[in-house]
RORO-391923 format. One record per residue (C-alpha): residue number from 1; residue in one letter; x, y, z. Coordinates in steps of 0.1 Angstrom, whole numbers. Example, Ala and Ser with C-alpha at 12.3 -4.5 7.8 and 13.67 -1.06 7.14 Angstrom:
2
<r 1,a,<123,-45,78>>;
<r 2,s,<137,-11,71>>;
END
This chain:
466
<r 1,x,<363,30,249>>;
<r 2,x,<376,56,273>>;
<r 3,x,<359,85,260>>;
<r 4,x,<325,86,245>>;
<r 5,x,<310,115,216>>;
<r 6,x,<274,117,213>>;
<r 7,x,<257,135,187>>;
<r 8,x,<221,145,191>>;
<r 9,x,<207,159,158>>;
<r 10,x,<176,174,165>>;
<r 11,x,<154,204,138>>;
<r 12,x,<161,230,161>>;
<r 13,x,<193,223,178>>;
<r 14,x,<227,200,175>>;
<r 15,x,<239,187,208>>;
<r 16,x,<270,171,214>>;
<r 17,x,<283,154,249>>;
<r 18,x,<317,139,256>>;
<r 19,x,<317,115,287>>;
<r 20,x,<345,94,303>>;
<r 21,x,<344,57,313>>;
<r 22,x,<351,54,344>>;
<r 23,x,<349,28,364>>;
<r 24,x,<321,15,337>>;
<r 25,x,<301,42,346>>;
<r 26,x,<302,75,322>>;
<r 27,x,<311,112,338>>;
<r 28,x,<300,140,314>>;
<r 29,x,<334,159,306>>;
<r 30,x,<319,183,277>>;
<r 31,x,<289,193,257>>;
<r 32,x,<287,217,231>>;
<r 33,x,<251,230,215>>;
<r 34,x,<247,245,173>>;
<r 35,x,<216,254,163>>;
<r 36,x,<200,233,134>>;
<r 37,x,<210,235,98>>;
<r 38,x,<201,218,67>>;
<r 39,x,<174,202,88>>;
<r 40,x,<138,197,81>>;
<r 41,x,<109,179,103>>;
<r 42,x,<142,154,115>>;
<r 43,x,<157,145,78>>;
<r 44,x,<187,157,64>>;
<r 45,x,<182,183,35>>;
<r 46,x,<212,199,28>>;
<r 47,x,<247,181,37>>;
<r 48,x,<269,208,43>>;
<r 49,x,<251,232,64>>;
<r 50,x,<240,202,86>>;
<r 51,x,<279,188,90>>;
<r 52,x,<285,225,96>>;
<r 53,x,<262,228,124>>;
<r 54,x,<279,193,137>>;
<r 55,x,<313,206,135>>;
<r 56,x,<301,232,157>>;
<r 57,x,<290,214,185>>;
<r 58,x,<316,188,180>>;
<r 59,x,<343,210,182>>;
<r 60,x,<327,232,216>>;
<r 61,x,<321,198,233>>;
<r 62,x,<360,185,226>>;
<r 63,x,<375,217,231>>;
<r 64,x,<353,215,269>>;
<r 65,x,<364,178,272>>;
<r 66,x,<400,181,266>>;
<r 67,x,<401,154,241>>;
<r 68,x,<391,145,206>>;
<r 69,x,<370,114,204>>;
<r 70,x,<369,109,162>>;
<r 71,x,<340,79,163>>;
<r 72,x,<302,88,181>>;
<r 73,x,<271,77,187>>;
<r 74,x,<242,94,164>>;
<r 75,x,<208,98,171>>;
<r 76,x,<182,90,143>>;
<r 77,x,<149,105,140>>;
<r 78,x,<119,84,137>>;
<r 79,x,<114,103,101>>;
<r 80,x,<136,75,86>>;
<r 81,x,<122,44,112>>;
<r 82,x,<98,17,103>>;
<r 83,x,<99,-13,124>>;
<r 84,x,<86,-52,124>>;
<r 85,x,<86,-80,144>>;
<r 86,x,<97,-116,139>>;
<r 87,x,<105,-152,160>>;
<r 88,x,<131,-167,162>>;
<r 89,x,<144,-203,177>>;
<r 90,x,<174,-223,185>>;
<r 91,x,<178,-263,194>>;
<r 92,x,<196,-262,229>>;
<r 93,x,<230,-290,221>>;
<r 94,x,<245,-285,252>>;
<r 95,x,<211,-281,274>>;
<r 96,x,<221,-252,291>>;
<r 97,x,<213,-216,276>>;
<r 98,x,<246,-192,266>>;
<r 99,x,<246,-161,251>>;
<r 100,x,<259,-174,219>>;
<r 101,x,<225,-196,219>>;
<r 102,x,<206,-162,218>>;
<r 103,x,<224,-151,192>>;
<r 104,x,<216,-183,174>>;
<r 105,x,<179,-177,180>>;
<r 106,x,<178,-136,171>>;
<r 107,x,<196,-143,137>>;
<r 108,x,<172,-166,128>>;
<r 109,x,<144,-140,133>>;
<r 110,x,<164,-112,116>>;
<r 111,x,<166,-142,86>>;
<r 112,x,<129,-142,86>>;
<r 113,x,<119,-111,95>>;
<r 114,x,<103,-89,63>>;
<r 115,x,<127,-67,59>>;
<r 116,x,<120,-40,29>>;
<r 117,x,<153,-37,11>>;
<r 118,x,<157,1,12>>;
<r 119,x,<157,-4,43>>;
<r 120,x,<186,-16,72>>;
<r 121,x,<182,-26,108>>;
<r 122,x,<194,3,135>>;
<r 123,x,<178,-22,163>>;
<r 124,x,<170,-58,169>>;
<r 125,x,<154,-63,205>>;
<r 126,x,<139,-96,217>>;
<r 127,x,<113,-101,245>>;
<r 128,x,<88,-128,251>>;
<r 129,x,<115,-155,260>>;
<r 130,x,<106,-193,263>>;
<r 131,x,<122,-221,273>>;
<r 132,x,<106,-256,259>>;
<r 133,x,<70,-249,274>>;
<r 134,x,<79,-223,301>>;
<r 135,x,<70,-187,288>>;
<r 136,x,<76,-152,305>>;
<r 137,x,<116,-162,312>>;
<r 138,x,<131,-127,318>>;
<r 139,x,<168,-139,314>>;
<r 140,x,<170,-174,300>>;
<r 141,x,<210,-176,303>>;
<r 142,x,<221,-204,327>>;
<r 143,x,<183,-220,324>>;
<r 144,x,<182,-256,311>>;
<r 145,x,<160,-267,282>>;
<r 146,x,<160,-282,249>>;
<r 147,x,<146,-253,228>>;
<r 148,x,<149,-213,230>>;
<r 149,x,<126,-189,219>>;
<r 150,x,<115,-154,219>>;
<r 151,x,<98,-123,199>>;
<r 152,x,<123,-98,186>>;
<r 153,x,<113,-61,178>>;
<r 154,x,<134,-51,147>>;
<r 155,x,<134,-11,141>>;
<r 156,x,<144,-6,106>>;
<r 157,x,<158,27,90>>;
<r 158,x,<155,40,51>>;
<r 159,x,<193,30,36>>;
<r 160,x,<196,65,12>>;
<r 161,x,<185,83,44>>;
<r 162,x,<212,65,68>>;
<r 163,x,<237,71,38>>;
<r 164,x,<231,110,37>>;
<r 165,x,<228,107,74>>;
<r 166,x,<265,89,72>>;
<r 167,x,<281,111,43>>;
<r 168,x,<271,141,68>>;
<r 169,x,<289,132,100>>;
<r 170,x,<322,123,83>>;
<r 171,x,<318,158,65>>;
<r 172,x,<319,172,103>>;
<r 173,x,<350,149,107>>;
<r 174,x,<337,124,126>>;
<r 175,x,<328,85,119>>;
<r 176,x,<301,66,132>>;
<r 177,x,<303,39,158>>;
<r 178,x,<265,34,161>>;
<r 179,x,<230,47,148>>;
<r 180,x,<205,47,176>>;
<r 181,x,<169,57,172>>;
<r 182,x,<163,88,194>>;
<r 183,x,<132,77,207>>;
<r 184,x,<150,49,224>>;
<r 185,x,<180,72,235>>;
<r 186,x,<147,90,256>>;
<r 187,x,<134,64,267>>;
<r 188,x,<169,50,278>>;
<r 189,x,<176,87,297>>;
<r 190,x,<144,89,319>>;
<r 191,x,<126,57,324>>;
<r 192,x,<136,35,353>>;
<r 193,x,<139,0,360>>;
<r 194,x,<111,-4,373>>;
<r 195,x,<88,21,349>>;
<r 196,x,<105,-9,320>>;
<r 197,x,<95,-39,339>>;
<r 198,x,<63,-23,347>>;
<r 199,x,<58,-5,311>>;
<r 200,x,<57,27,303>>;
<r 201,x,<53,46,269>>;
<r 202,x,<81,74,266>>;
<r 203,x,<72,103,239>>;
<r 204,x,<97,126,234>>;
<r 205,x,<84,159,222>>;
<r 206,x,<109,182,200>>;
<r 207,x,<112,212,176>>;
<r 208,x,<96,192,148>>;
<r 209,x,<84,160,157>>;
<r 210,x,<75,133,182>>;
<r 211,x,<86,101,188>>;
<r 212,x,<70,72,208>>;
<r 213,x,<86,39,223>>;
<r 214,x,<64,16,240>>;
<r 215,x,<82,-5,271>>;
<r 216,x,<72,-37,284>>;
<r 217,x,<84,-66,305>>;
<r 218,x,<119,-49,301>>;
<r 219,x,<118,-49,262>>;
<r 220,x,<110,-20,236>>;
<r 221,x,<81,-34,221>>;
<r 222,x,<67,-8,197>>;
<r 223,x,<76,26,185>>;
<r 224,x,<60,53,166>>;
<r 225,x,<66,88,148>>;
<r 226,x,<48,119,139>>;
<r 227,x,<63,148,122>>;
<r 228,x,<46,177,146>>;
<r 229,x,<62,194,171>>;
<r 230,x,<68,228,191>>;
<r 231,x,<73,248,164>>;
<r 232,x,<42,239,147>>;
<r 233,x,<30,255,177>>;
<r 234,x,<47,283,168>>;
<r 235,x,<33,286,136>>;
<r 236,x,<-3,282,148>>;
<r 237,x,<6,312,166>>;
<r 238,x,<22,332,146>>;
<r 239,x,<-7,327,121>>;
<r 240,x,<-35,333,144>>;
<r 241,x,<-21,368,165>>;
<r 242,x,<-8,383,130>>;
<r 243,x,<30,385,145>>;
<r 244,x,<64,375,134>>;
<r 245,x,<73,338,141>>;
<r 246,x,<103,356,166>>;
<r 247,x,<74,369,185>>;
<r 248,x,<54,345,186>>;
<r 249,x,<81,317,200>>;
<r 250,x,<83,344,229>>;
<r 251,x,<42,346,236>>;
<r 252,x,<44,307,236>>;
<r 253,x,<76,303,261>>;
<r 254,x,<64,328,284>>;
<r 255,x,<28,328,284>>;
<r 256,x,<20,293,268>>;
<r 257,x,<-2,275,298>>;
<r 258,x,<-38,255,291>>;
<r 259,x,<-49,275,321>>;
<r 260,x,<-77,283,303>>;
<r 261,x,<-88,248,286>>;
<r 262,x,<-124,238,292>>;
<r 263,x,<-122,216,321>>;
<r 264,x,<-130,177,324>>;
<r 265,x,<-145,158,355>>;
<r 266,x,<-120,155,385>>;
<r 267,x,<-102,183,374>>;
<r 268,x,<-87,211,397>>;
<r 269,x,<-97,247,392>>;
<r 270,x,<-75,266,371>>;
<r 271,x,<-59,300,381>>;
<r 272,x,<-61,325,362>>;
<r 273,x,<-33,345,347>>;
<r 274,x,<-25,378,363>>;
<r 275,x,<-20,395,332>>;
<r 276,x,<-53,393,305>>;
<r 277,x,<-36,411,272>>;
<r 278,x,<-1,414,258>>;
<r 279,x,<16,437,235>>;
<r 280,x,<27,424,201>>;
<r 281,x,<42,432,171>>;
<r 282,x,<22,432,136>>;
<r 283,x,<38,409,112>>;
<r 284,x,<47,429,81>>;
<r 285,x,<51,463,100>>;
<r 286,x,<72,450,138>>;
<r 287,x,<68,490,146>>;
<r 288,x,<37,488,151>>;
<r 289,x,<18,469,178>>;
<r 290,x,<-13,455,187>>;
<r 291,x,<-29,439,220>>;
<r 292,x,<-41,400,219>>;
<r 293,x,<-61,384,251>>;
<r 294,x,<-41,353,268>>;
<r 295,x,<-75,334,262>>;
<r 296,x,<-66,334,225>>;
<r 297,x,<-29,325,235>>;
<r 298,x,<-38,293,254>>;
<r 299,x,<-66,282,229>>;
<r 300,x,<-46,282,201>>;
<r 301,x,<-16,261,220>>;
<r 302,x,<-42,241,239>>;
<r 303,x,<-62,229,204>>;
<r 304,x,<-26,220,188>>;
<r 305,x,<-17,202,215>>;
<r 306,x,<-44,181,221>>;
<r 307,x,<-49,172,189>>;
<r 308,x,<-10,159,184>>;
<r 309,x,<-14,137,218>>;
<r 310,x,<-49,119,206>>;
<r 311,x,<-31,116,169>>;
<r 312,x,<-2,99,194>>;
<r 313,x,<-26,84,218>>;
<r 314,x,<-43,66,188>>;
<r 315,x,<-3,50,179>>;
<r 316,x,<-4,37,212>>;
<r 317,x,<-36,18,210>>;
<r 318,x,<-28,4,175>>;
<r 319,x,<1,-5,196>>;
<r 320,x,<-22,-32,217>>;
<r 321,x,<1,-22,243>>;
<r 322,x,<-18,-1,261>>;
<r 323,x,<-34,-26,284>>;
<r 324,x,<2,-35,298>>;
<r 325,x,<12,6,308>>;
<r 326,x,<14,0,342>>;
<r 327,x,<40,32,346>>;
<r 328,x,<16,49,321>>;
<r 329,x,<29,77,302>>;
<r 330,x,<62,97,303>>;
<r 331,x,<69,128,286>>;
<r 332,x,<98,145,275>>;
<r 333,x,<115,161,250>>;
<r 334,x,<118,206,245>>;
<r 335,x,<84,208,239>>;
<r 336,x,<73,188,270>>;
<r 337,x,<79,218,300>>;
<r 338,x,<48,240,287>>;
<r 339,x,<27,246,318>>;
<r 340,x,<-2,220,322>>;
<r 341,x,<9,199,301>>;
<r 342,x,<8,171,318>>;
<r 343,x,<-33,174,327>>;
<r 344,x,<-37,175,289>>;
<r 345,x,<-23,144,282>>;
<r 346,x,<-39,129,310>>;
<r 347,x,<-75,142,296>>;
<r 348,x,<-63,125,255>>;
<r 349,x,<-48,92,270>>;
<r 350,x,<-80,90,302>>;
<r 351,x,<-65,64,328>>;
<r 352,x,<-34,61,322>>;
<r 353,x,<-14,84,347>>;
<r 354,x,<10,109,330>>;
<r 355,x,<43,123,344>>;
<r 356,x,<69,148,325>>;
<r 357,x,<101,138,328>>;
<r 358,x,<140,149,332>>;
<r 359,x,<170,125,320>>;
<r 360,x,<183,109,351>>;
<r 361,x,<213,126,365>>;
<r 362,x,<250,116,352>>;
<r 363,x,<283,116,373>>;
<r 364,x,<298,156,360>>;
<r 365,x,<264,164,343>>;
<r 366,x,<261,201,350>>;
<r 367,x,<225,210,365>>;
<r 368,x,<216,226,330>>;
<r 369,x,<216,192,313>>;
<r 370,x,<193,174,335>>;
<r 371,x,<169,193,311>>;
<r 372,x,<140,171,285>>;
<r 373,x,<154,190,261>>;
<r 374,x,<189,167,264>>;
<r 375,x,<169,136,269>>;
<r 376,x,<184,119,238>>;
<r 377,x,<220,132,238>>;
<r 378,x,<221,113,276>>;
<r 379,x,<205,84,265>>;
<r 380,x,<233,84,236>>;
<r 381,x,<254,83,265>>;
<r 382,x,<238,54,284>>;
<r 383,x,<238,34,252>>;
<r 384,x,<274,35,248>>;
<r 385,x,<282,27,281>>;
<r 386,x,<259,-3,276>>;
<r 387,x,<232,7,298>>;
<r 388,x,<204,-5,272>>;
<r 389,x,<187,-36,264>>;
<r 390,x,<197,-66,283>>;
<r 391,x,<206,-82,248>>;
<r 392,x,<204,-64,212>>;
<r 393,x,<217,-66,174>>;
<r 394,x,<229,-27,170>>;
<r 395,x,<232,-10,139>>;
<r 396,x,<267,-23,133>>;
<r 397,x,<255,-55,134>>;
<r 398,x,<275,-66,165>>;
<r 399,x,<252,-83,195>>;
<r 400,x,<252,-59,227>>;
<r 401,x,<251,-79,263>>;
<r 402,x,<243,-64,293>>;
<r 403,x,<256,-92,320>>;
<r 404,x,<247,-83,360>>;
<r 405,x,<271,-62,378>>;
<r 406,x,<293,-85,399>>;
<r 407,x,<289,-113,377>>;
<r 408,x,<315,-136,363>>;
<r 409,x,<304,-130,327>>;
<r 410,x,<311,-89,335>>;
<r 411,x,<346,-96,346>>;
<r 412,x,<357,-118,317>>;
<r 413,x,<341,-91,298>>;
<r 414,x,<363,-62,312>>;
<r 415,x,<391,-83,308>>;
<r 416,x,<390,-93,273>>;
<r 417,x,<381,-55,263>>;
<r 418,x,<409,-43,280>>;
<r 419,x,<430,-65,260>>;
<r 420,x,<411,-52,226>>;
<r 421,x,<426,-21,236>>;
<r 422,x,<458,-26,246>>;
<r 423,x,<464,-42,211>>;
<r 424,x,<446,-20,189>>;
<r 425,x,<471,9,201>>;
<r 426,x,<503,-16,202>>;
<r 427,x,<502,-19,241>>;
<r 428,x,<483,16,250>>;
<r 429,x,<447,18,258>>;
<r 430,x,<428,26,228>>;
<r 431,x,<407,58,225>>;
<r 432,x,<381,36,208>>;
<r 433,x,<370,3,203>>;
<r 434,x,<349,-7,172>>;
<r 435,x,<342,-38,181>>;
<r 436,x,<317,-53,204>>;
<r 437,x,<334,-89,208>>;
<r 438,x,<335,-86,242>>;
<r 439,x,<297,-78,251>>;
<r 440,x,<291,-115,237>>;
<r 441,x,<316,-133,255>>;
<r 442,x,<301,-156,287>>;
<r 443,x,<326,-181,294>>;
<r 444,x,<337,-191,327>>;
<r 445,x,<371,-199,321>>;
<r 446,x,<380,-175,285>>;
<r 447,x,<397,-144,308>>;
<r 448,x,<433,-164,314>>;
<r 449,x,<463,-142,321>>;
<r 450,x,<479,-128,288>>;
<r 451,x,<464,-110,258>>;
<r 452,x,<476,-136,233>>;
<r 453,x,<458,-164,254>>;
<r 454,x,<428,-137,259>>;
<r 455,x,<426,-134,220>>;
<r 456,x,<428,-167,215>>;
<r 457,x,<403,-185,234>>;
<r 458,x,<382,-160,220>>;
<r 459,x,<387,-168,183>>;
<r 460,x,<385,-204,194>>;
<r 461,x,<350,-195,213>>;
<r 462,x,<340,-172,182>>;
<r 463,x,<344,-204,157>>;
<r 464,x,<326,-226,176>>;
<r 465,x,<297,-202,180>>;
<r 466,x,<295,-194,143>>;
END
C-alpha cells in the first residue's frame, strides 16, 4: 500500500490524513479537516450530512496529497465498543513456535470467546503468553515447547452501528480497509515503547467523549468509554454565566485554568489570574452585557472536570490494572491542553504520575499536527503502516504481524507484498492492497525469485496452516 487515507471521525471535527510508504515508514503528504455533521456523543445519526462532512475532508486531504487513495482506515468511537476476554491454546507438532501456531491458538479463543451476536470483533489482541510451564514469554516465535498459550483481549463493536458507520463512508466515496477503535489509534500515536512495556493508561479526551485503553506488558489489556467531553464543559458554562454557547466555548479556551481549585497536600501555589472579571454577552439579548468573576469561570470547569476523571479513574480500577501503571497516566485528546489539567488528574487518580501528551512526530507532519487533538488520525496512520500490536486479528479478519526490523521474517514479508502488488495491477504496483497475507508469512525459505513461485509457496504455506 503506497499511499495510506485515514479518517478520524470525531463530534466536533472530521480529519482526514494521507501519508506515503516509504521505505516502511509513513510521510504525511495531506490532511484535510470538516467540521462534524450528523454526529452525536461519537454515533452516527444522520447518514448524509456525516458522509458530507467526510467528503469534505477527504477531498482537502487528496487534493493536498496529489493522489486519490479510494480505501482508509476509520476510527471508531468507543460509543459502539464493548469488549471481552478469552484463552486460547494450540498443541506444538513441529516443537518449534510459528506464527501460524499463534494463529492456531488466537482462533481458538475468538471460538470461545462470548461474543454477543449484534456484535463483531474490530480487535483481537493476545498477551499473557506461555510456553508448556514457562509464563511471561513476550514473543514466543522461534521458542520450543509442546503447548502454546496466551490471554487475548477481544474489543467488540455493535454490527447495525458498524453497518451505518460502513453505508456512510462509501456515501463519501470511499471503502473501508479497516475499523480501528480510536482509543487505540491514541494510544498507538503517543505512548512509547517503553510507557507499553511498562504500562500506561492513555485517555483521550474529545468534543463529546472519552475513551480509555489500558497498556501492559506490551498488550492492550482493557478499554473503557464515557460519553462526556469538552463540550459538556461548554454547556456547564454556558448554563451557569447566562451566555450563548459561542461565548462561552471562548470564556473556556481563553480563560479555562483550575488556578483557582482548592488545593491538596504537596501542591504548588497557584498564581492568580491577572484579570478578575470578564465581559459577556446575555444569552437571549447578545447586545447586552454583563460582568462574571474568573473564580466562577474556573469552578464551574474545575467541578466538571473532576468529576469526569474520578467517573474514569473508577474504569481504571474496575480495570485491576491499576497496580501494573508503571508509566501512570497519559492524556490526550482536544480537551486535554486546558491549563492545569494535568494537577487535576493527578489529585482524582493520587499516585499515579500524570503527563499530557502530543502524537509522536511523523516524517512530513507539519508542526500543527503534532497537536492531541490529531492524536487518533496519527495513530490511524501508525496502524496502517503496521506499527501496532506485535500480533492482532483486525477488523477484517486478517492476522496483523509485526516481525523485528532486520529480520528474516520482515524481508520475506516485503518481498511477497511487493509481488501482491505487482499482480493486482497486472505488473504495476498497486495503490492498495486488501489483503494482509503477507503480515502472516514467517518462512525462511517462501521469498524465492519470481511472483509465480512467490504466490505459490504461499498457497502451499496457507494450506498447510489452515
Amino acid at each position: 500500500m503506497p499511499y495510506i487515507l485515514a479518517i478520524d471521525i470525531g463530534s466536533n471535527k472530521i480529519c482526514a490524513l494521507v501519508a506515503r510508504i516509504e521505505n516502511g515508514s509513513p510521510v504525511i503528504v495531506g490532511s484535510g479537516v470538516a467540521k462534524s455533521q450528523g454526529l452525536k456523543k461519537g454515533a452516527i445519526v444522520n447518514i448524509e450530512l456525516a458522509a458530507s462532512a467526510i467528503k469534505n475532508a477527504v477531498d482537502y486531504a487528496s487534493k493536498q496529497a496529489g493522489v486519490e487513495t479510494p480505501h482508509a482506515i476509520v476510527s471508531v468511537s468507543g460509543a459502539y465498543i464493548t469488549s471481552v476476554d478469552s484463552q486460547g491454546k494450540a498443541s506444538l507438532p513441529t516443537k518449534e513456535i510459528a506464527v501460524k501456531d499463534i494463529n492456531r491458538a488466537m482462533q481458538t479463543a475468538i471460538y470461545h470467546a462470548v461474543v454477543a451476536k449484534d456484535c463483531e470483533i474490530l480487535h483481537a489482541l493476545p498477551y499473557n503468553f506461555k510456553v508448556d510451564d514457562q509464563c511471561g514469554v513476550q514473543d514466543p516465535v522461534g521458542m520450543s515447547g509442546s503447548m502454546l498459550e496466551m490471554s487475548v483481549h477481544i474489543i467488540t463493536a455493535q454490527k447495525s452501528a458498524m453497518e451505518n458507520l460502513r453505508k456512510t463512508i462509501r456515501a463519501a466515496g470511499v471503502e473501508i480497509e479497516n475499523l480501528v477503535f480510536s482509543g487505540y489509534a491514541s494510544a498507538i500515536a503517543v505512548l512509547s515503547d517503553d510507557e507499553k512495556e511498562l504500562g500506561a493508561c492513555v485517555i483521550d479526551i474529545g468534543a463529546s467523549t472519552c475513551n480509555l485503553v489500558v497498556y501492559a506488558n506490551n498488550a492492550p489489556r482493557a478499554n473503557g468509554f464515557l460519553p462526556v467531553g469538552g463540550a459538556h464543559i461548554t454547556a456547564d458554562l454556558s448554563m451557569a454565566l447566562h451566555t450563548p454557547p459561542y461565548a462561552a466555548e471562548r470564556v473556556k479556551l481563553e480563560y479555562g485554568s483550575f488556578y483557582s481549585r482548592p488545593s491538596v497536600a504537596g501542591d504548588k501555589p497557584r498564581a492568580e489570574p491577572s484579570v478578575q472579571n470578564i465581559e459577556i454577552p446575555k444569552i437571549g439579548n447578545e447586545n447586552e452585557t454583563h460582568l462574571v468573576s474568573l473564580d466562577i469561570v474556573s469552578t464551574v470547569i474545575g467541578a466538571r472536570v473532576e468529576e469526569t476523571l474520578m467517573i474514569l479513574a473508577g474504569q481504571l480500577e474496575r480495570s485491576r490494572l491499576k497496580g501494573v501503571l508503571g508509566a501512570g497516566v497519559v492524556l490526550t485528546g482536544g480537551a486535554s491542553k486546558h491549563s492545569g489539567l494535568a494537577d487535576v488528574a493527578a489529585y482524582s487518580f493520587g499516585s499515579i504520575p500524570v503527563r499530557i501528551a502530543r502524537p509522536k512526530p511523523l516524517s512530513g507532519l507539519v508542526e500543527s499536527l503534532r497537536d492531541p487533538v490529531y492524536s487518533v488520525a496519527l495513530g490511524l496512520i501508525r496502524y496502517a503502516a503496521n506499527e501496532s500490536a506485535l500480533y492482532e486479528f483486525d477488523s477484517a479478519g486478517n492476522l496483523r504481524y509485526r516481525p523485528h526490523k532486520g529480520s528474516v521474517e520482515q524481508e520475506n514479508v516485503q518481498a511477497i507484498a511487493e509481488s501482491l502488488g505487482k499482480l493486482d495491477s497486472g505488473g504495476e504496483e498497486s495503490g492498495t492492497k486488501k489483503t494482509n497475507l503477507a503480515d502472516i508469512i514467517t518462512t525462511p525459505d517462501i521469498a524465492k525469485p519470481g511472483i509465480k513461485g512467490r504466490l505459490k509457496q504461499c498457497w502451499e504455506w496457507l494450506t498447510t496452516m489452515f
